[in-house]
C-alpha positions as CSV (number, residue, x, y, z in Angstrom):
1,X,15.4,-1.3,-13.9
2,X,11.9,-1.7,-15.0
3,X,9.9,1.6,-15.8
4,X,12.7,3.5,-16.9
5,X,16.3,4.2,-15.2
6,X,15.0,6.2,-12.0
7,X,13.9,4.6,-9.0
8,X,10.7,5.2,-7.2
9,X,12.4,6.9,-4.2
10,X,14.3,8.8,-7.0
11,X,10.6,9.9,-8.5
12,X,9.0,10.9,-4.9
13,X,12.4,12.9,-4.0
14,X,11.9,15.0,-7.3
15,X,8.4,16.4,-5.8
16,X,6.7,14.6,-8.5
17,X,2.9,13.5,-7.4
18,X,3.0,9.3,-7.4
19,X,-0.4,8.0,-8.1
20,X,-0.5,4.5,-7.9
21,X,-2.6,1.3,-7.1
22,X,-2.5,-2.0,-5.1
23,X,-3.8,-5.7,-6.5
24,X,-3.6,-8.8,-4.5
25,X,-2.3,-12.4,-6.3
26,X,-5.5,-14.3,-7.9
27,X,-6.3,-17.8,-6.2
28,X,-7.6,-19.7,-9.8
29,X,-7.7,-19.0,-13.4
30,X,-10.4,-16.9,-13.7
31,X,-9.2,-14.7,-10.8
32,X,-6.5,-14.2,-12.7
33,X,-7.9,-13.0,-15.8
34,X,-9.8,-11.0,-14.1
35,X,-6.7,-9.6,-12.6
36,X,-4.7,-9.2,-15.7
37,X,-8.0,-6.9,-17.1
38,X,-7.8,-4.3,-13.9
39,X,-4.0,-4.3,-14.4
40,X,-4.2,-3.9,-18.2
41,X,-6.8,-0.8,-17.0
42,X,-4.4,0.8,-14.9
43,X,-1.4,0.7,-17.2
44,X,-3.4,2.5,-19.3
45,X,-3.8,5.9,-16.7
46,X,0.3,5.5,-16.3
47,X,0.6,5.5,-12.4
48,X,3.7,5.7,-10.4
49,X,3.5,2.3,-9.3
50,X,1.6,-0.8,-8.7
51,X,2.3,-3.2,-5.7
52,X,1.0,-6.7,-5.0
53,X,0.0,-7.8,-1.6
54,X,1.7,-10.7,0.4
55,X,-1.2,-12.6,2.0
56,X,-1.8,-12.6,5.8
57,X,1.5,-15.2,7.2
58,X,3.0,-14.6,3.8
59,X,0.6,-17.1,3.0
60,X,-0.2,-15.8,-0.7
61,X,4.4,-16.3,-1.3
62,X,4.8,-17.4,-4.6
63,X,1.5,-16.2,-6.1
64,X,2.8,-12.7,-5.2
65,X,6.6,-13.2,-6.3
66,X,5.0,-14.7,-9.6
67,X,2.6,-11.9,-10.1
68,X,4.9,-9.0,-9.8
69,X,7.7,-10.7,-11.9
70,X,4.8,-11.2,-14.6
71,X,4.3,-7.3,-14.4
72,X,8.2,-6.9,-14.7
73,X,7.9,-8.7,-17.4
74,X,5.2,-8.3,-19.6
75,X,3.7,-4.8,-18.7
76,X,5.1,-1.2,-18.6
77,X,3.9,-0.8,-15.1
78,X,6.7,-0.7,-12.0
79,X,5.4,-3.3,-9.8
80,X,5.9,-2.8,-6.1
81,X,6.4,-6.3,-3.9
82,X,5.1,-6.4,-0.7
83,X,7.6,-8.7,1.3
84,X,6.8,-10.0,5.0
85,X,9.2,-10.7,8.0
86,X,6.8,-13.4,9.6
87,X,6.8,-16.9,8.8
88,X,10.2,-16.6,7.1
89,X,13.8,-17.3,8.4
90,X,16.8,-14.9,6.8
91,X,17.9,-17.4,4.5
92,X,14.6,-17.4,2.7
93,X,14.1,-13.6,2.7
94,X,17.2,-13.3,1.2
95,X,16.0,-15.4,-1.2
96,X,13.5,-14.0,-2.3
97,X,15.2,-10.7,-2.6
98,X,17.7,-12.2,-4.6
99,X,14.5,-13.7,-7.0
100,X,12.9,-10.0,-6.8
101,X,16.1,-8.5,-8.0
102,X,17.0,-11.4,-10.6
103,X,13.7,-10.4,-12.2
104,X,14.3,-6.4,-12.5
105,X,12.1,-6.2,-9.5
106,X,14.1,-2.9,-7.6
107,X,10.7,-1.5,-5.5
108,X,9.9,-3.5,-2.1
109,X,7.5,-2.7,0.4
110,X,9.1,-4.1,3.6
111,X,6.3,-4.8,6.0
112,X,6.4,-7.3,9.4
113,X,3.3,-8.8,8.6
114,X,0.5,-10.5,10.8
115,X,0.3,-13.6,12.0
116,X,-0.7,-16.6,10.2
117,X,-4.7,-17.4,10.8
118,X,-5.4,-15.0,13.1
119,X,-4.3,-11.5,12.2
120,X,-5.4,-10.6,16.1
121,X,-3.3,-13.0,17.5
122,X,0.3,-12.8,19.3
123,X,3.2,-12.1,17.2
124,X,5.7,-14.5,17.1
125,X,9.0,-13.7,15.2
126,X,10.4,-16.9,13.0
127,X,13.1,-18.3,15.6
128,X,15.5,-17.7,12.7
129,X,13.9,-14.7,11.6
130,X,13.7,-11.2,11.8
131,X,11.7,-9.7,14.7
132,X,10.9,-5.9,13.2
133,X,10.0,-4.0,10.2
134,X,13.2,-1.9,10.3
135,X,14.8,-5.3,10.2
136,X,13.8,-6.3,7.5
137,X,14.4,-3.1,5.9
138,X,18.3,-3.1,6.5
139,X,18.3,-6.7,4.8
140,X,16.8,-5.7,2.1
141,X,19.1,-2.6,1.6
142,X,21.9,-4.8,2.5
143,X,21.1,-7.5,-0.2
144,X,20.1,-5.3,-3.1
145,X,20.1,-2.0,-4.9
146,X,16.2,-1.8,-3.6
147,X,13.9,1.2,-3.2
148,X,11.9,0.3,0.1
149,X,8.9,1.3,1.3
150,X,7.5,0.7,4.6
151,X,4.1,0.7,6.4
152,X,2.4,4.3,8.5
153,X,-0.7,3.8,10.9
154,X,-2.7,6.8,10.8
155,X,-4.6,5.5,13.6
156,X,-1.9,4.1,15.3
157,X,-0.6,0.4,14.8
158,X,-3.3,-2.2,16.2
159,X,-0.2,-3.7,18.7
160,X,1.5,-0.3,19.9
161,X,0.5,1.0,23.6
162,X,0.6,4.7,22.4
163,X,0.9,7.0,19.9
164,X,4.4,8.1,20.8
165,X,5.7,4.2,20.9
166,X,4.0,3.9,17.4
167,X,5.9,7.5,16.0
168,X,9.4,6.0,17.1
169,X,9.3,2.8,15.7
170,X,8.1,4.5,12.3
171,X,11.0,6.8,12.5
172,X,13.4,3.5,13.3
173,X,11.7,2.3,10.2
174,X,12.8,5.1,8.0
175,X,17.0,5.3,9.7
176,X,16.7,2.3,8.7
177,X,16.6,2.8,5.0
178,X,12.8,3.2,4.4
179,X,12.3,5.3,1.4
180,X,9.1,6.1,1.8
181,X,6.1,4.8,3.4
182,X,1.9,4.2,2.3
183,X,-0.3,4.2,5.3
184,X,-2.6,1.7,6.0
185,X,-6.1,2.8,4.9
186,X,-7.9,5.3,6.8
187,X,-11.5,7.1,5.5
188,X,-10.4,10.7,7.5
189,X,-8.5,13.3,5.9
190,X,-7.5,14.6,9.4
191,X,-5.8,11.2,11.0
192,X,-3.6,11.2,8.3
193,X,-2.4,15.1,8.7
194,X,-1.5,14.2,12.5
195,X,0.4,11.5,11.4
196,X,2.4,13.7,9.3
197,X,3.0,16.2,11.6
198,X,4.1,14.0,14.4
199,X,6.6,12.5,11.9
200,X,7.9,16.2,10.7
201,X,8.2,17.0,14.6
202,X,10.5,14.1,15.5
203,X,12.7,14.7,12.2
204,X,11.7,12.5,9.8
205,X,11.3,13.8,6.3
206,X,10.0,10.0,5.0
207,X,7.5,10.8,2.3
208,X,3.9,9.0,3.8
209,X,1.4,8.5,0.7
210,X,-2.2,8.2,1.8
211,X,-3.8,5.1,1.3
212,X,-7.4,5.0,-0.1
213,X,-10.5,2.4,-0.6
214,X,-12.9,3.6,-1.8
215,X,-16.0,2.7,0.8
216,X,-18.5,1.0,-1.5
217,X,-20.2,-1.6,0.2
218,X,-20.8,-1.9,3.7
219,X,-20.3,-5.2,4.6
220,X,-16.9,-5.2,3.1
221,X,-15.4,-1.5,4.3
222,X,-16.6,-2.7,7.8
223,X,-14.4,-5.8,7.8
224,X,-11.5,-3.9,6.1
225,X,-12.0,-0.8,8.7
226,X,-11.9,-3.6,12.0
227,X,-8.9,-5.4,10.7
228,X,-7.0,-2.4,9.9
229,X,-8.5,-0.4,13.1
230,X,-9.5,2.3,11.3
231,X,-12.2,4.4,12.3
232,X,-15.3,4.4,10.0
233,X,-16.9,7.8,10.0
234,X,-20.9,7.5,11.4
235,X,-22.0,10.1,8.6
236,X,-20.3,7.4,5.9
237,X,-21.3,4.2,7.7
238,X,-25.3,5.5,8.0
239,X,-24.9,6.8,4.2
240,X,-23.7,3.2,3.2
241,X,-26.4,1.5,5.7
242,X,-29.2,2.9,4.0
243,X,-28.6,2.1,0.8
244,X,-27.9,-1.3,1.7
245,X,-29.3,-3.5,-1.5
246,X,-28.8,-0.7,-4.2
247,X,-25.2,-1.1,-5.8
248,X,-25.5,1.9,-7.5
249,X,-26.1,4.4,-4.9
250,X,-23.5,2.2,-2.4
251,X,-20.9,2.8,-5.6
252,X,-21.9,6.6,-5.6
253,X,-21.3,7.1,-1.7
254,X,-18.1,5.3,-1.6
255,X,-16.6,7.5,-4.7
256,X,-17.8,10.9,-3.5
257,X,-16.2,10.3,-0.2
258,X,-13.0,8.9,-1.4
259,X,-12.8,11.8,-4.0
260,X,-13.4,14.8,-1.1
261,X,-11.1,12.9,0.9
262,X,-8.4,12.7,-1.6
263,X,-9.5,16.9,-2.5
264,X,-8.0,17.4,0.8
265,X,-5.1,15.7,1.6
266,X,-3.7,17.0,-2.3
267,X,-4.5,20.0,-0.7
268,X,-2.7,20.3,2.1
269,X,0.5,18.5,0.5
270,X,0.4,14.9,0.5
271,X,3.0,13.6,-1.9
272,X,-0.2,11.2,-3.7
273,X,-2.2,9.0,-3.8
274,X,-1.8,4.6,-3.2
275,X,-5.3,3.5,-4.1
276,X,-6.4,0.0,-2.8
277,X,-8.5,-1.8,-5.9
278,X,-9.4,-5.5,-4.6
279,X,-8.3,-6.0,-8.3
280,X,-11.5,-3.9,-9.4
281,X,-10.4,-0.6,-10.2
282,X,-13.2,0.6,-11.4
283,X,-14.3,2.9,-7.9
284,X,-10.4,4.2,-7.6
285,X,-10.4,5.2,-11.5
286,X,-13.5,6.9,-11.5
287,X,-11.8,9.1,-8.1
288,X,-8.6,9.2,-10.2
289,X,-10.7,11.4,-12.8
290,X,-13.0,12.9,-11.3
291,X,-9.6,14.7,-9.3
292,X,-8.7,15.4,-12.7
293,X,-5.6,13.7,-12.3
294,X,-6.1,12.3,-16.0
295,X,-5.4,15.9,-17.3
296,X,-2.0,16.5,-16.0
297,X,1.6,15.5,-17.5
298,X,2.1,11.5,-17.8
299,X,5.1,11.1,-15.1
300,X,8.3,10.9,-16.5
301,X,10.0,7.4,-16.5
């Protein structure tokens, strides 16, 4: 196994704080430069993990299976593949979990995914498919020595009619085999503490590690909030409007937030820290320090 001979479940069961970030597949050859320099970064701060996003409709597929079997490869990072249920039948999942494990690849992030072209749209399972997450968890189990990881909604998932239908199909995530679980991205410490505690009351002991982007542009943490339904606080969103046109002060707002947010859920317990990096890291680095997180024992492999 790449990383060392533990698994990633094995390093969140020991207690052990996972700090760790997410990059998405570059498009063209200078994205991917670009790509290789935030990931070269990031080794060098020694996080638990880094994962690589799938594309809406599994639609970024063999960018992302290349991408994390380059990291297997070539870097001392443990690269985390996102892996979706939609578009794809059974025989091609199981494909690509036999490619993920071929290349030392032993850390998936099992996830449904959204449709193709319109992540609003109706979700239609692949006629030989798999219609849920905890689906595609068990194949993955089934197929592999895999540590999996699955998806929380602090806010609730964008299709479930309440928050009690969203709590039980997390749980069936994690009977299913789920590890852990990194929420989708929220910008209040408190949504994220419910979640929890709904999960701990209907006896599920998953570990859920808070995911963070850091808000610094506008324009951009509006569209991420709307597709991901999270709520944008108004103190933030008038902070970030009026400074509108200065990058500077934009950067500043969106690290202070992220780094008082992240203040209190390591307070109260959370087991770390997945940090969302649009393959710039510069805005989740500058949180990573200024927690001080740079100062404590490099995790052990």
């Amino acid at each position: 196994m790449h990383g060392g001979a533990r698994s990633l479940s094995d390093v969140l069961a020991s207690g052990e704080r996972s700090i760790s970030f997410e990059f998405f597949p570059a498009k063209d050859e200078p994205g991917d430069r670009a790509l290789w320099t935030a990931l070269r970064r990031v080794e060098s701060v020694a996080p638990a993990f880094v994962s690589v996003t799938y594309g809406a409709g599994g639609s970024s597929r063999d960018r992302t299976i290349g991408t994390t079997e380059r990291i297997a490869s070539g870097t001392t990072l443990r690269p985390v593949a996102h892996l979706t249920a939609v578009g794809h039948s059974v025989a091609e999942l199981r494909a690509i979990i036999r490619r993920y494990a071929d290349a030392g690849i032993l850390d998936v992030l099992a996830l449904r995914g959204d449709p193709p072209g319109d992540p609003q749209g109706v979700w239609r399972p692949h006629p030989e498919g798999v219609h849920y997450a905890a689906d595609l968890v068990e194949l993955i189990k089934k197929w592999g020595s895999f540590s999996v990881g699955v998806a929380a909604f602090p806010e609730g998932h964008p299709r479930s009619p309440d928050r009690e239908s969203d709590i039980r199909h997390f749980v069936a995530k994690c009977r299913a085999g789920a590890d852990y679980a990194v929420t989708q991205m929220f910008f209040r410490a408190e949504v994220y503490l419910r979640l929890r505690d709904r999960v701990a009351a209907a006896g599920c002991e998953t570990p859920i590690i808070p995911e963070i982007m850091p808000a610094t542009r506008f324009e951009q943490i509006s569209t991420f909030a709307q597709l991901s339904s999270a709520t944008l606080p108004s103190d933030l969103a008038d902070r970030l409007e009026r400074a509108r046109g200065d990058a500077a002060a934009s950067y500043r707002i969106g690290v202070d937030h992220a780094t008082r947010m992240a203040e209190v859920l390591l307070r109260e317990g959370a087991p770390g820290l997945h940090f969302i990096t649009l393959n710039r890291p510069a805005a989740s680095l500058d949180v990573y320090r200024t927690l001080g997180l740079d100062q404590q024992p490099a995790r052990a492999a």
